[in-house]
N, C-alpha and C positions, 0 to 999 in steps of 0.2 A: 476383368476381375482376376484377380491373382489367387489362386484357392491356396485354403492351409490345409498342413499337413493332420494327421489322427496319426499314433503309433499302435498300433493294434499291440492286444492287451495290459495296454497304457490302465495302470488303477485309478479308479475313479470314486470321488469324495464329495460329501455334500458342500458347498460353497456356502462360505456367511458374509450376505453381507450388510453394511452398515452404512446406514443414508442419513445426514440432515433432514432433520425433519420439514425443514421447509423451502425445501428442495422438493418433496412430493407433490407437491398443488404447483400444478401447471393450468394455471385457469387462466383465462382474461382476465386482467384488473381495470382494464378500461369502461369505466361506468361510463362512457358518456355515449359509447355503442354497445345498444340492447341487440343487435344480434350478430356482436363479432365471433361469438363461439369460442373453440379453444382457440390460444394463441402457439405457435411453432419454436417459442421462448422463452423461457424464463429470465428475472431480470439478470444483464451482463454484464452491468457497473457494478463494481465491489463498490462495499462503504466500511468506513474505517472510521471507531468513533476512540475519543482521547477520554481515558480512563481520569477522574476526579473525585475531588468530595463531593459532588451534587450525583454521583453515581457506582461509586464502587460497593454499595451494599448488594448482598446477593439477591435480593428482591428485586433493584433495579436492574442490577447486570445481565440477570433475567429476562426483564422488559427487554432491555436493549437487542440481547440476540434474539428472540421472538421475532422486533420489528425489523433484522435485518441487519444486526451489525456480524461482517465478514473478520475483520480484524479489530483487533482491542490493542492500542498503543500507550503506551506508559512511558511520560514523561520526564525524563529523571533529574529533571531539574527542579521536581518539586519530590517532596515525600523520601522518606528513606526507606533502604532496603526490605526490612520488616515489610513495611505497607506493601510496597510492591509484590514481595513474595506470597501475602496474602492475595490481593488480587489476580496474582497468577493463577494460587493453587482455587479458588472458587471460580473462575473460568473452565479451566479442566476438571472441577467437580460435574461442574453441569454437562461440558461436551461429555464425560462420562455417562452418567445419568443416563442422557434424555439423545445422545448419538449428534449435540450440533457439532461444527468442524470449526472454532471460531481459532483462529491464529492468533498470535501474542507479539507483536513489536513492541523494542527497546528502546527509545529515543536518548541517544546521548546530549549530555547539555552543550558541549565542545568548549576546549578552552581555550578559545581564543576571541571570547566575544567579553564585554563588557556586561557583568551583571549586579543586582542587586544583592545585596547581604545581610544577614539580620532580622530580615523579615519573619513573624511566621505567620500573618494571614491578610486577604487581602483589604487593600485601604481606597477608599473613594476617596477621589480628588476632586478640589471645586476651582472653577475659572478664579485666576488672581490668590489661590494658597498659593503661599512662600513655602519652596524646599530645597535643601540643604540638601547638597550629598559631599560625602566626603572619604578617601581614602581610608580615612580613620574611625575609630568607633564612636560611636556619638560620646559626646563627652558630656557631665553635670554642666550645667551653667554656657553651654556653648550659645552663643551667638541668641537672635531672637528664638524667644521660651516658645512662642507661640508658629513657627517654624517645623513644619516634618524634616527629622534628621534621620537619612537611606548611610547604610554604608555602600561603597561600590567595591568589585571585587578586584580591578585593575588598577596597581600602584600612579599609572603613569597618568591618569586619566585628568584630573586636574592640569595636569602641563598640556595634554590636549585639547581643553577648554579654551576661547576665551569670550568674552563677552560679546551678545548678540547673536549667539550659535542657537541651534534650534536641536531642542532634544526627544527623539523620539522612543518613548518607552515601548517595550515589547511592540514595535512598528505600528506603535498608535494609537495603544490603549488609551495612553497619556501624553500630551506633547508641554514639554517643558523650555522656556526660553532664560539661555543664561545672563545676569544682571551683572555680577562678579564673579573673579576667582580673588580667595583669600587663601593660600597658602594651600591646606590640602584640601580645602572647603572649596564647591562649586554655587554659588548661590543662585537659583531660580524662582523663577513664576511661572504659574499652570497657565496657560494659554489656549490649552483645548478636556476641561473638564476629563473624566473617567475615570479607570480602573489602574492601581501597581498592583501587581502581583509578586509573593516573595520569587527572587531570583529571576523578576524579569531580564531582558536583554535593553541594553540602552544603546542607541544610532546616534552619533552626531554630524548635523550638517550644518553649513557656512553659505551663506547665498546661497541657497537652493539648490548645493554640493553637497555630495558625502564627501567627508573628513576622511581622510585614511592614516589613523591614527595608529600609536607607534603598540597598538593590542594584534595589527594585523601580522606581527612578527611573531606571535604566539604560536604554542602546536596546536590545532586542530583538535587532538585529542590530547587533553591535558590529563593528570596521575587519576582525578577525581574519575574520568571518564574509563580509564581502564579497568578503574574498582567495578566502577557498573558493568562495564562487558563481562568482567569473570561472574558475575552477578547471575546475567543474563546466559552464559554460555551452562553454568552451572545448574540451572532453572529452565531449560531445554526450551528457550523461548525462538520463532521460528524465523524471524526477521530483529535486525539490527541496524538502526539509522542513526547517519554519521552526520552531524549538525556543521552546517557552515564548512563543508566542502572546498577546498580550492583547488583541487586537482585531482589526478588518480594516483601522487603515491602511498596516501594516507589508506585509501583501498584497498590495495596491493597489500599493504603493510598489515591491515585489520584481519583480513582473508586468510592470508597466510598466520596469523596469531591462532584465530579462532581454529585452523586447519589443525593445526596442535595440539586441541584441547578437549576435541571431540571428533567425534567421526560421523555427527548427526550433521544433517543437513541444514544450514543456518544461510539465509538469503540476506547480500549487504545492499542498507537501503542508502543511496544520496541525496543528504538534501541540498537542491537548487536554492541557496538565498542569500549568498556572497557576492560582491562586484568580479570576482576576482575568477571565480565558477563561471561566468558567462564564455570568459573567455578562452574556456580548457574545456571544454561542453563534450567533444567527442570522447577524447581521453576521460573523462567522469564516466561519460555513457558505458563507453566500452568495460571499464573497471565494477560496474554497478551489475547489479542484477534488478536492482529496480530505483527508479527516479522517481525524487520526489520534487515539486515545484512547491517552495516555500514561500507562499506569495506574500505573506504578513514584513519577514525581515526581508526578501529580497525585494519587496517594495520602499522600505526604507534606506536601502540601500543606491538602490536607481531610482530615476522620477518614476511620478504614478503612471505618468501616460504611455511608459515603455512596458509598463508587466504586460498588458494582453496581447503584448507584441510578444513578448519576451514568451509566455504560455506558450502560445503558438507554436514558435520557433524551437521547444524545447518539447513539444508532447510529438512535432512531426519529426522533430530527430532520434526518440526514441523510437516513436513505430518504424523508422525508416531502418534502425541498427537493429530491430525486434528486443526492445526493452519495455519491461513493465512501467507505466507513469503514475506515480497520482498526483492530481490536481490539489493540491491543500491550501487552509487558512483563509478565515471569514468570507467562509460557504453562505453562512446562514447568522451574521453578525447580531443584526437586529432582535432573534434568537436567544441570547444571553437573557433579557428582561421581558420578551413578548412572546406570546402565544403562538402568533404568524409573522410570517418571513413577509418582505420587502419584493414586490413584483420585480425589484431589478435582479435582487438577488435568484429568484426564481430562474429569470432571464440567462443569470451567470452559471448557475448548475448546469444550465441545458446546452450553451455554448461549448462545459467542460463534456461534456456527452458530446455532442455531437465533434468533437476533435477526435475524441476516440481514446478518452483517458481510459485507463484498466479500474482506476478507483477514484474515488472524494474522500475528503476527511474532514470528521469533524474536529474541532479543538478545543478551544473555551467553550462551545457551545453546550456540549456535552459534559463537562472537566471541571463548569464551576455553574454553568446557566442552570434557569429558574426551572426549563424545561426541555431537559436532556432527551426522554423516551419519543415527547412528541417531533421537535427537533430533528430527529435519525426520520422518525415516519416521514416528516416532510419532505425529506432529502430522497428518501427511499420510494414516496410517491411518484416526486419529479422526476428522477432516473429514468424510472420503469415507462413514465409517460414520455421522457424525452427518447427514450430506442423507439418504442412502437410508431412515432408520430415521425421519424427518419423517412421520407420520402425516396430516395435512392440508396437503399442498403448501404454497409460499412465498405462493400468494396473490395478489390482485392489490390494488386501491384507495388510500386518500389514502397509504399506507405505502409503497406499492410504489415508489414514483418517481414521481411523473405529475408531478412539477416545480414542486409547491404550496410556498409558503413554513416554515419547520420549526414558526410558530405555527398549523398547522394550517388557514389561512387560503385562499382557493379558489388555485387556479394560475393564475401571473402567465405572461400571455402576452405572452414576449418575443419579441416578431418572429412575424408569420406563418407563415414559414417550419419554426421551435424548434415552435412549436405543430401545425402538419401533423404532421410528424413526430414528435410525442407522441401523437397521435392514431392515426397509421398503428399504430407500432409496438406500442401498445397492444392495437388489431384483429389484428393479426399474432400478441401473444404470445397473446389469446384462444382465438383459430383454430388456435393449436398444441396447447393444452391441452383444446379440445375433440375436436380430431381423434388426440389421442396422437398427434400428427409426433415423429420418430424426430430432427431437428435443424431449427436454422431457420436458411439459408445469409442472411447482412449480405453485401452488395455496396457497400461504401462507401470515398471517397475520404480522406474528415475525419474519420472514426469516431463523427459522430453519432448514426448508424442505432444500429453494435452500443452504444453507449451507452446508447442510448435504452431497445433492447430489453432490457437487464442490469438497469435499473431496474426494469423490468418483472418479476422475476424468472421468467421460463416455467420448464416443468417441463423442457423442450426445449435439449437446448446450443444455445449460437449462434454459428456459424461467421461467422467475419468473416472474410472476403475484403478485403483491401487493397490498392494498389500501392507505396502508401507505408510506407517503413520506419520512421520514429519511430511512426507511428500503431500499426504491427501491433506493436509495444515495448510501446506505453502500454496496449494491450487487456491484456497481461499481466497489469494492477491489477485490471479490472475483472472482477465476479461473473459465472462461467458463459459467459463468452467463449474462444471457443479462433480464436486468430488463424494465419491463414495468409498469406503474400506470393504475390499474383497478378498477374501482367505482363496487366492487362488486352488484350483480345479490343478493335476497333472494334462488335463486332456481339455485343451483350449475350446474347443465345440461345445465343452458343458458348461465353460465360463461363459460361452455367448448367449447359448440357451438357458442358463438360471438369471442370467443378468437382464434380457430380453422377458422372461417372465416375470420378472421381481417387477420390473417396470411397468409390464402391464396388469398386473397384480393391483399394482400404487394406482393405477390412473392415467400414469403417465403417456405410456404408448396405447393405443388400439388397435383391435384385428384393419389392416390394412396401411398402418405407417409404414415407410421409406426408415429403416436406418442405414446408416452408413458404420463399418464396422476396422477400424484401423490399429493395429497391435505391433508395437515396439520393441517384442521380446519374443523368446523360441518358443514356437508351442506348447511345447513339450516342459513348460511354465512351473510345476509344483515343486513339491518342497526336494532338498537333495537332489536337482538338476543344477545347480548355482555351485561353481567353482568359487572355492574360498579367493573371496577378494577382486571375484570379475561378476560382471551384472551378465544379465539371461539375455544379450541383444543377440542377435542373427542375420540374415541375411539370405536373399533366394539369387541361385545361380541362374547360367543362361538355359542350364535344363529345367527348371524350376521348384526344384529340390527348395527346401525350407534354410532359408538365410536369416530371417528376420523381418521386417516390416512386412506388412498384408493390408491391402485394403478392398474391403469386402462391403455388398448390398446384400440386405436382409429384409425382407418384408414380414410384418410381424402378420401373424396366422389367427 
């Protein structure tokens, strides 16, 4: 054990701190064993539900974080600014209020996909309607009365077309096959019944090919999507996802904007759902702070039968680089109009658990379904049921995070520093799993440490203690993190000991748990030890003098 330092007549301060509330109940929720007792976990799948008209009232958005939602993501390809801003500020009403931590993602719409125009709500389709789409705006008198006439948002898209193509709206909502092209007019028939939504995405394929049509030359982020980022940077929202990805310079280039405009901590999300992303995956990876798998468009994009390959291959390359993943898109499809989910779908949440996603998300389910609140429950049942019923824990090595690159190659030690601290927290998640510790308390300013340790995945929650509020936001993404707001102590012993009893206080810990205790920053932690412009890290010498990292066992008394 590595002991910390105390600075004698160091002043000492009551600590506040600040918990989710449902983060307090550490119970078993496994009904179907009457005598599993407590469990050594809380749940360690984030869930991420997509903000809509079937849920943005504060009564329901309510429900929602109640049942479990970690991140609230907003679409920006529906709804304008106004709305949005609304929905932000009654999210952080309530985290306010009532102390939950729910995060706020920005989904950009990207400009370089093909979308609907015109629309403002949505329209059911029947097998064999006739629809029109057309560059141009519907016109009086155009073509068959009896006809739905879409505008689309890309000039070129008719010269893309030609007859016998297969058109997949929003990756399936609706599938449409084309009959004619009449000059800027595409003429179809519905071929698979459902849902358009305004500003769906439209796929086209040719024999059982995606079309790589002359839209893939577009930027990534088109003017409309910049508008949203200053939107989103303006509104302190805590993650940012960058739609139809093809590479890391568009990353690079976001990063660096957003680094500009604020000095708040802002996480860039990627989404996996371009042909074009499969094949630039590391460089994505690396460029990302967290990955998303877009299974809805990137299944339109490639055949069906490659996404669960493709999953796969892209949830083990981020734990391999220690990136954050989440699995998204028709989770829980069936969802939209019924009360309960499809056994297969059940089946698919639990395959995304058991790979070791950091989150799920909901979309449509949530955003326009009949039954948003029960929905998340469902999701948030299966989760909880898919960790516990894991027969051979998460595991540690090249998978787990240790920071190696996604081609499997050894781990790129960036900075001294990133490398201690992969190491620590490594010994830390070991030492939890062999001693069965009951949680492992993160004491960190930047949210390194609980980072570090989440890659790691221990069997052990990990409480992350912060002073900072974007950080204790952004824990909400990561696997098996439960963040709490702590007005640091100057004298680190009293943060251990008011944290350790806040806990047992809650329920959480009892006289004889195992914690594991690992802190990222100088003991000597409180306020006016922080040099303007440099974080509180440390470090211990070979005499063992206080450098920074500690990791410490405590047995609660």
């Amino acid at each position: 054990l590595i002991r910390d330092a105390l600075s004698p007549g160091m002043t000492r301060r009551l600590t506040k701190i600040v918990a989710d509330p449902r983060m307090l109940a550490m119970q078993s929720v496994d009904g179907d064993d009457e005598d599993s007792g407590r469990t050594s976990q809380v749940r360690k799948t984030k869930l991420i539900c997509t903000i809509g008209p079937s849920c943005c009232d504060r009564e329901t958005l309510f429900e929602l974080i109640k049942a479990g939602m970690n991140v609230a993501r907003l679409n920006m390809s529906h709804g304008d600014h106004a709305w949005h801003k609304g929905v932000i500020q009654e999210i952080r009403d309530i985290n306010a209020e009532f102390g939950y931590s729910v995060a706020i993602m920005v989904d950009t719409e990207g400009g370089s996909e093909v979308h609907l125009k015109g629309m403002s709500e949505i329209m059911n389709v029947s097998e064999d309607a006739d629809v029109v789409l057309s560059i141009r705006e519907p016109q009086n008198g155009d073509g068959d009365a009896s006809a739905i006439h879409i505008q689309v948002s890309f000039e070129g898209f008719s010269r893309d077309c030609k007859p016998g193509d297969t058109l997949l709206v929003d990756g399936g909502m609706s599938t449409l096959r084309v009959d004619a092209v009449r000059g800027p007019d595409v003429i179809c028939k519905v071929v698979d019944s459902g849902i358009i939504l305004p500003r769906a995405s439209v796929t086209i394929r040719r024999d059982g090919e995606l079309v790589r049509s002359t839209d893939a030359f577009l930027p990534v982020l088109g003017a409309k999507d910049w508008n949203d980022i200053d939107m989103a940077i303006e509104n302190k929202v805590d993650f940012i996802a960058v739609s139809f990805v093809r590479d890391k310079d568009v990353l690079e280039n976001l990063r660096s904007y957003v680094a500009s405009k604020t000095s708040r901590s802002i996480s860039i999300v990627s989404k996996i759902e371009s042909y074009e992303s499969l094949g630039n995956l590391d460089g994505i990876i690396g460029a990302s702070d967290v990955v998303m798998i877009a299974r809805g468009d990137l299944g339109a994009q490639i055949s069906i039968p490659q996404v669960p390959r493709e999953q796969k291959r892209i949830v083990d390359a981020c734990r391999s680089a220690g990136k954050a993943v989440i699995v998204a898109s028709q989770l829980l499809e069936s969802m939209h109009t019924l009360p309960t989910p499809t056994r297969a779908e059940v089946a698919d949440i639990s395959e995304a658990v058991r790979q070791g996603a950091d989150a799920v998300m909901l979309s449509g389910e949530t955003a326009i379904g009949l039954y948003p609140v029960r929905t998340l429950e469902v999701l948030r049942d299966v989760t909880t049921h898919a960790e516990m019923r894991l027969e051979s824990g998460w595991g540690l090595g090249a998978s787990a995070g240790t920071g190696g690159s996604a081609d499997g190659s050894k781990p790129r030690r960036d900075g001294v520093n990133a490398f201690i601290t992969k190491a620590i927290c490594g010994a830390a998640a070991n030492l939890a799993d062999s001693l069965g510790a009951r949680a492992i308390f993160s004491f960190t300013e930047t949210g390194t440490t609980a980072f570090s340790l989440s890659r790691m995945r221990p069997n052990a929650s990990i409480f992350a203690f912060t002073d900072a509020k974007d950080i204790r936001l952004q824990c909400s993404m990561w696997w098996g993190v439960v963040p709490f707001r702590l007005d640091f102590s100057t004298d680190f012993e009293t943060n251990i000991r008011r944290t350790i009893g806040y806990c047992k206080d809650q329920g959480i810990v009892i006289t004889g748990d195992t914690i594991i205790v690992v802190s990222h920053m100088n003991h000597e932690c409180g306020p006016g030890n922080q040099a303007e412009g440099r974080t509180r890290e440390a470090r211990y010498d070979v005499n063992g003098n206080v450098l920074g990292n500690s990791v410490q066992v405590r047995v609660v008394e």
